[in-house]
C-alpha positions as CSV (number, residue, x, y, z in Angstrom):
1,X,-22.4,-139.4,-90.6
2,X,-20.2,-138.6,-93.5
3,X,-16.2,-138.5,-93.2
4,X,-17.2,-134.6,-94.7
5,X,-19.7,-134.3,-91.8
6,X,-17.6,-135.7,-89.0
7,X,-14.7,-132.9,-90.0
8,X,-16.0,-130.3,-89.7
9,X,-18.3,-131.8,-86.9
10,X,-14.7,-131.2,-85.3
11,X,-13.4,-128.6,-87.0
12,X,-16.4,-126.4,-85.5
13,X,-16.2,-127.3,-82.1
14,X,-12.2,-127.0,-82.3
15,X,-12.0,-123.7,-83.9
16,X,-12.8,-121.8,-80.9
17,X,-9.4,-122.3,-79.0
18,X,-7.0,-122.9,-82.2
19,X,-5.5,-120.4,-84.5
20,X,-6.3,-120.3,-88.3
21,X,-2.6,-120.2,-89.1
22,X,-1.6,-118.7,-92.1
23,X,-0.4,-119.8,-95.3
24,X,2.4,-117.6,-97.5
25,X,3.9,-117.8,-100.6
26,X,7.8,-117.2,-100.7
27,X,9.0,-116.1,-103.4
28,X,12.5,-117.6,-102.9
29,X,11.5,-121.0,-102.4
30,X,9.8,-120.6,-105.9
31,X,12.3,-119.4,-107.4
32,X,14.6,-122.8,-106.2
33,X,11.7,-125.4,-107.1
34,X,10.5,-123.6,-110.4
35,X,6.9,-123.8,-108.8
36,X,5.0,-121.3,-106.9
37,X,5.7,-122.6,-103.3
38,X,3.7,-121.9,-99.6
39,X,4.4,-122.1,-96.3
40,X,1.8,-123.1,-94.4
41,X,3.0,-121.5,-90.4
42,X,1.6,-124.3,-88.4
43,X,4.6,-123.6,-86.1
44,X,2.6,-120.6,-85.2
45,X,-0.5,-123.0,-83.4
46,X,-0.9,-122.8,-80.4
47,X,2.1,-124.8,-78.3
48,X,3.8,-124.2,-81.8
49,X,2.6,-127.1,-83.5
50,X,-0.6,-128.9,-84.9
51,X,-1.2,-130.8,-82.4
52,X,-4.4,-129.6,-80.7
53,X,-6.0,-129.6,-83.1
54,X,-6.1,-133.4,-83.0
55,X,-5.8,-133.3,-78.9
56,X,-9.0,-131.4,-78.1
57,X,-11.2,-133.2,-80.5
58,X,-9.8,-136.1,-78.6
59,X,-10.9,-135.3,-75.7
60,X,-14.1,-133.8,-76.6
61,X,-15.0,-137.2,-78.1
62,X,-14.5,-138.8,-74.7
63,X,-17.3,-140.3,-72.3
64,X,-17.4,-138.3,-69.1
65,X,-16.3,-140.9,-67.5
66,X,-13.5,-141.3,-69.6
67,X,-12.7,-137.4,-69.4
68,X,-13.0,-137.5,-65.6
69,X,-10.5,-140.1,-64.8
70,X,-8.1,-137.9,-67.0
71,X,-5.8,-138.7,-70.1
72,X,-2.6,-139.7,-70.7
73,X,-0.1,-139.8,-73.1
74,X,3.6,-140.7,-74.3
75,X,5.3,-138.1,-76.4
76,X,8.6,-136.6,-77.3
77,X,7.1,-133.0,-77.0
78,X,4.9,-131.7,-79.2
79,X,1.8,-134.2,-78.8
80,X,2.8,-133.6,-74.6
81,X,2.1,-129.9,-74.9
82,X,-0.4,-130.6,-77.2
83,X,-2.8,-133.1,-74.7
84,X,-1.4,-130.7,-71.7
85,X,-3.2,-127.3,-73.4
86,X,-6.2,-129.2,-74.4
87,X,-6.7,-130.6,-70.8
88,X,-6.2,-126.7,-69.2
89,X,-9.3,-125.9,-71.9
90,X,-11.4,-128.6,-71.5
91,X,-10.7,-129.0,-67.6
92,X,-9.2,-132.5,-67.6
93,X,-6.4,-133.3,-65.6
94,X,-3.5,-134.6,-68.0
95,X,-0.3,-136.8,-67.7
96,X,2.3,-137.1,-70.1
97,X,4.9,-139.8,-70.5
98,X,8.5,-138.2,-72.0
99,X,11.8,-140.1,-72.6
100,X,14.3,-139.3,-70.1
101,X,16.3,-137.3,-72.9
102,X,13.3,-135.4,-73.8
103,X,14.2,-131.9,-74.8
104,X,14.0,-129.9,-71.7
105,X,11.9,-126.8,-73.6
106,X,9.5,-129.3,-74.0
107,X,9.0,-130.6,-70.8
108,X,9.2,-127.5,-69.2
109,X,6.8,-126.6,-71.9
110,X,3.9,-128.9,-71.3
111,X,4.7,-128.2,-67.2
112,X,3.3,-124.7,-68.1
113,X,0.3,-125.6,-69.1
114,X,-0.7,-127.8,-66.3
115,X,0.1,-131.7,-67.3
116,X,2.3,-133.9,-64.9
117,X,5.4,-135.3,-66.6
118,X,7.2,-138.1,-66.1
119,X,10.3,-139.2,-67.4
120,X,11.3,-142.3,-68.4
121,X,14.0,-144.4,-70.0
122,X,14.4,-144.5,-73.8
123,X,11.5,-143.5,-76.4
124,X,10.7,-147.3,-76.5
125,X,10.9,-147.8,-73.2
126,X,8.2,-144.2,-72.2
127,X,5.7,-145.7,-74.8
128,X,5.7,-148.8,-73.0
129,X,5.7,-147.1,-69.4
130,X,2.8,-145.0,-70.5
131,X,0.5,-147.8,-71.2
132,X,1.3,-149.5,-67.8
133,X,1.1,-146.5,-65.8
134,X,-2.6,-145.8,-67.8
135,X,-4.0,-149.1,-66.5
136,X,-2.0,-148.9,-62.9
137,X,-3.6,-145.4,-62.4
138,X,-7.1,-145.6,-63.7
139,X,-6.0,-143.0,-66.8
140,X,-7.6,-142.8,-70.0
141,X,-5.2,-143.2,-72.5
142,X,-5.0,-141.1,-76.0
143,X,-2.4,-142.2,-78.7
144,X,-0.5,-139.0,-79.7
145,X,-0.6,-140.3,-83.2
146,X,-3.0,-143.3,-83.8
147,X,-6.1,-142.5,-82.5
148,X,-9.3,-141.6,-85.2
149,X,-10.7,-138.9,-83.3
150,X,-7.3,-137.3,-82.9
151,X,-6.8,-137.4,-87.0
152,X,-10.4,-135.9,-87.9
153,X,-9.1,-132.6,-85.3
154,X,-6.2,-132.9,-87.3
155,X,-8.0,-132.6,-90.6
156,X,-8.9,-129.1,-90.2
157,X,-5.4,-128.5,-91.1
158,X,-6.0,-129.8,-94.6
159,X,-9.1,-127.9,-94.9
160,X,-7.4,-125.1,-94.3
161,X,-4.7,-125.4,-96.7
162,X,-7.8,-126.2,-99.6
163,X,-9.7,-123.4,-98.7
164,X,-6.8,-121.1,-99.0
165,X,-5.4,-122.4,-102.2
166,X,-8.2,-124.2,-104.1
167,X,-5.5,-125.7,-106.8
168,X,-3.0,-126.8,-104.5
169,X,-0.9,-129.8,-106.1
170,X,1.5,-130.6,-103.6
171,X,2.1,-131.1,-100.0
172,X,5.4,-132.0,-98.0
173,X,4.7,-132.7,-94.4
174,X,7.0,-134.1,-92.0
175,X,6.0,-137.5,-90.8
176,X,6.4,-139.5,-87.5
177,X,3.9,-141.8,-86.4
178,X,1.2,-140.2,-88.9
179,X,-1.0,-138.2,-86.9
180,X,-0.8,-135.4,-89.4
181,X,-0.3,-137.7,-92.7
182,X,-3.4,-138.9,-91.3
183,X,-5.6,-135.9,-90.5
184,X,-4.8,-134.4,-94.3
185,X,-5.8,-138.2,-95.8
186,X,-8.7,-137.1,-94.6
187,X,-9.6,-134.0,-95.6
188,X,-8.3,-135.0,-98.8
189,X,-10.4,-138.0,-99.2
190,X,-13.8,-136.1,-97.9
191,X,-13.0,-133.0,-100.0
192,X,-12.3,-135.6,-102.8
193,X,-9.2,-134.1,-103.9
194,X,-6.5,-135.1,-106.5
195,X,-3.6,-132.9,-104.4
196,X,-0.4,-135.6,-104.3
197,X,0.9,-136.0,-100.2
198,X,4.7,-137.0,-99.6
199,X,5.6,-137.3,-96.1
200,X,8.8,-136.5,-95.0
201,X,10.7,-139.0,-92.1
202,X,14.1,-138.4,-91.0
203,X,16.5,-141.0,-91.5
204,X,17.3,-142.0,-88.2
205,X,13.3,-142.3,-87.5
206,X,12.1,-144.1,-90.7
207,X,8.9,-145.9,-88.7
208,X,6.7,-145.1,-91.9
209,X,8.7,-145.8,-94.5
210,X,9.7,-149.2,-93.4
211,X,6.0,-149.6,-92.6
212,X,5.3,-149.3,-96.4
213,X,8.0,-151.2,-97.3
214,X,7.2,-154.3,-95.1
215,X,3.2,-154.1,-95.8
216,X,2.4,-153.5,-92.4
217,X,2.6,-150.9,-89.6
218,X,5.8,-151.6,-87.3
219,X,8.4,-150.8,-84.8
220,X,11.9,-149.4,-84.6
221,X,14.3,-151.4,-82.4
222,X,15.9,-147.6,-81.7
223,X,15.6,-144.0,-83.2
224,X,17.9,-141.2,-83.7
225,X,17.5,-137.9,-85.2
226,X,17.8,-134.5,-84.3
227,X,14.3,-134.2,-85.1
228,X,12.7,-135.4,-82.4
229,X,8.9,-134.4,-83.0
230,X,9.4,-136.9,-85.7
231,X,10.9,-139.4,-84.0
232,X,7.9,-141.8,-82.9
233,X,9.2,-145.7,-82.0
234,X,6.3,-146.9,-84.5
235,X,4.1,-146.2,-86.9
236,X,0.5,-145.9,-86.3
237,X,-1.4,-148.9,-87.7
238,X,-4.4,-146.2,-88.1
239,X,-2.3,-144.0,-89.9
240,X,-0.5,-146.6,-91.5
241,X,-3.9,-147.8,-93.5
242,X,-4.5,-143.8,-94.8
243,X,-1.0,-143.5,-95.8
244,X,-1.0,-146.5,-97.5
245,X,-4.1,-145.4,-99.1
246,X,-3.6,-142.2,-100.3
247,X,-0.3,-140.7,-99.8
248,X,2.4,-140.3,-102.9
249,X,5.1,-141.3,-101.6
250,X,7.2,-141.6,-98.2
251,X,10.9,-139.9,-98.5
252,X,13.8,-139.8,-96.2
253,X,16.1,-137.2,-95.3
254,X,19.3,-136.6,-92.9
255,X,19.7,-134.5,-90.1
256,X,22.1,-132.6,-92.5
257,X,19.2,-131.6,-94.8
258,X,17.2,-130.7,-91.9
259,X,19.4,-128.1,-90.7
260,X,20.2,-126.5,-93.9
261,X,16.2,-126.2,-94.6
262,X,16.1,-124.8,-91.2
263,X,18.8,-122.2,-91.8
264,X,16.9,-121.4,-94.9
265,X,13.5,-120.5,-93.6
266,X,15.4,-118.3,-90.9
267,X,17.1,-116.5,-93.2
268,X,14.7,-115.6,-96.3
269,X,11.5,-116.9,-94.9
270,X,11.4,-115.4,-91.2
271,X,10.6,-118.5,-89.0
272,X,12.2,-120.6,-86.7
273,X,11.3,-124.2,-86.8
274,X,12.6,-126.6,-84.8
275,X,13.9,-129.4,-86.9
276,X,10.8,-131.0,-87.3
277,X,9.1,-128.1,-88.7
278,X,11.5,-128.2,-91.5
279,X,11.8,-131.6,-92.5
280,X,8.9,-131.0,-95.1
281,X,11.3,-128.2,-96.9
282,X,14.3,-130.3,-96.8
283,X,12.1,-133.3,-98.4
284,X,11.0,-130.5,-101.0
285,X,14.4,-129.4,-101.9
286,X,15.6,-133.2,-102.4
287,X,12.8,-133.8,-104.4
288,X,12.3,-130.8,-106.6
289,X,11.7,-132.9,-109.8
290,X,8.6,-134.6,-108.7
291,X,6.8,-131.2,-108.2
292,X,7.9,-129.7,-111.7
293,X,4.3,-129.4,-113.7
294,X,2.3,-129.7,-111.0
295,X,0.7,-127.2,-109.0
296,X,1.5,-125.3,-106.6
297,X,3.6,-126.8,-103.4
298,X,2.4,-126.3,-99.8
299,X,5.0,-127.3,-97.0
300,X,3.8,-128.2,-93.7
301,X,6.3,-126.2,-91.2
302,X,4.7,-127.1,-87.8
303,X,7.0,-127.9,-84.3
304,X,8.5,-124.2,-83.3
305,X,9.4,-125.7,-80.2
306,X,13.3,-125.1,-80.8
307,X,15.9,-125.4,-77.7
308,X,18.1,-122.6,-78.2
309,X,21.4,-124.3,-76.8
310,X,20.4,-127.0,-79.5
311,X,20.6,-124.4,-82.2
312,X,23.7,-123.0,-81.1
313,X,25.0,-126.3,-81.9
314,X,23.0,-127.4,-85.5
315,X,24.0,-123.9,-86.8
């Protein structure tokens, strides 16, 4: 089967219990870049990010045996909620791994729709305990990031995005592991399309773009950002091989950037991303010049999972 075939092979059976989020143009944020510039509102997916996308596929694509014993995963929030919602649809029982400073809207979050959490030590520290507690408890375990099923779910997001503007140039997306850099590789290799990808890390959580610096896929002794739906210990070495492949370029920016992109979409855009969802704006704004003559510019704004006393604090 085709890489064409197997996507939408997903995106069919996916579609169902996902929403087609949409994708607008604002007319601020064009004005700033000097290009016409879209949003597309992933932070309005279900669990308020792009994550099931990825997650149900994943489980679809399971033996029953495998879907039986249950799934597992470790993840700072968004990927948690993410495996949580697709086990309530599918009826698989679901248990999710969270550092013990996960953000409590999160956990409380992916409660709701029915997975156990545990917390545990630091975000190295979960990853590991998730494994061990997969193979202590009989669990199967699903990567939130590195796992090939979980990027073709993923790539209906790209499709998306290319059936709704045909002569996209650009897209920003903020990057942690590289589930989503992944899924849009994807689409944009089947579809066979020139569009340039940057992904967007946060400075304290810079697992991809050591990864491309070193040659190889690796892991961060520690991580700190206030985005912490980007702040995966490693990159995928899955996702490492698509970005490699066909991504522009990796970028960093600081938690500073971050918040002033988040300000900025509340106040002329009318969303509320956590700081994840607006890493891909604040990569956009630092990086204005390599869009200039190029198409128009989709950012990613997925993760509107946002912890209000938090935001009292950024803003």
């Amino acid at each position: 089967m085709s890489l064409l075939a197997d996507i939408e092979r997903a995106r069919s059976a996916v579609q169902p219990h996902i929403h087609r989020t949409p994708l607008w143009r604002s007319t601020t944020l064009s004005k700033m870049i000097g290009e016409e510039v879209y949003l597309k509102a992933e932070l309005l997916q279900k669990t308020g990010s792009y994550k099931p996308r990825g997650m149900i596929w994943a489980l679809m694509s399971l033996s029953d045996a495998e879907r039986a014993a249950g799934a597992i995963t470790f993840s700072a929030g968004n990927a948690a909620q993410g495996l949580a919602y697709a086990g309530a649809v599918l009826g698989v029982k679901t248990v999710v791994i969270m550092a013990a400073t996960a953000n409590p809207t999160k956990v409380q979050a992916t409660k709701d729709y029915g997975a156990e959490v545990i917390l545990h030590g630091t975000p190295q520290e979960a990853a590991q305990f998730c494994l061990d507690t997969a193979k202590e408890r009989g669990l199967t375990y699903i990567s939130s990031y590195d796992d090939d099923a979980l990027m073709t779910g993923h790539a209906s997001l790209g499709c998306e995005i290319f059936e709704d503007l045909p002569d996209v140039g650009t897209i920003f997306l903020g990057m942690g592991g590289g589930g989503m850099a992944g899924g849009l590789a994807k689409a944009a290799m089947a579809q066979d399309r020139a569009v340039a990808l940057f992904g967007i890390e946060p400075e304290g959580a810079p697992a991809m773009y050591e990864s491309l610096k070193t040659g190889s896929a690796v892991r961060l002794p520690v991580v700190k950002t206030i985005a912490d739906g980007l702040a995966a210990p490693s990159a995928g070495v899955k996702c490492f091989e698509l970005v490699r492949q066909r991504f522009e370029d990796v970028l960093l920016v600081n938690d500073e950037q971050i918040v002033e992109a988040m300000k900025l979409l509340m106040q002329r855009c009318k969303l509320m991303p956590e700081p994840a969802g607006a890493a891909a704006l604040a990569g956009l704004l630092a990086n204005r010049d390599r869009v200039r003559g190029k198409g128009p510019v989709v950012c990613v704004v997925s993760g509107g999972n946002v912890d209000l006393a938090l935001l009292k604090q950024w803003l």
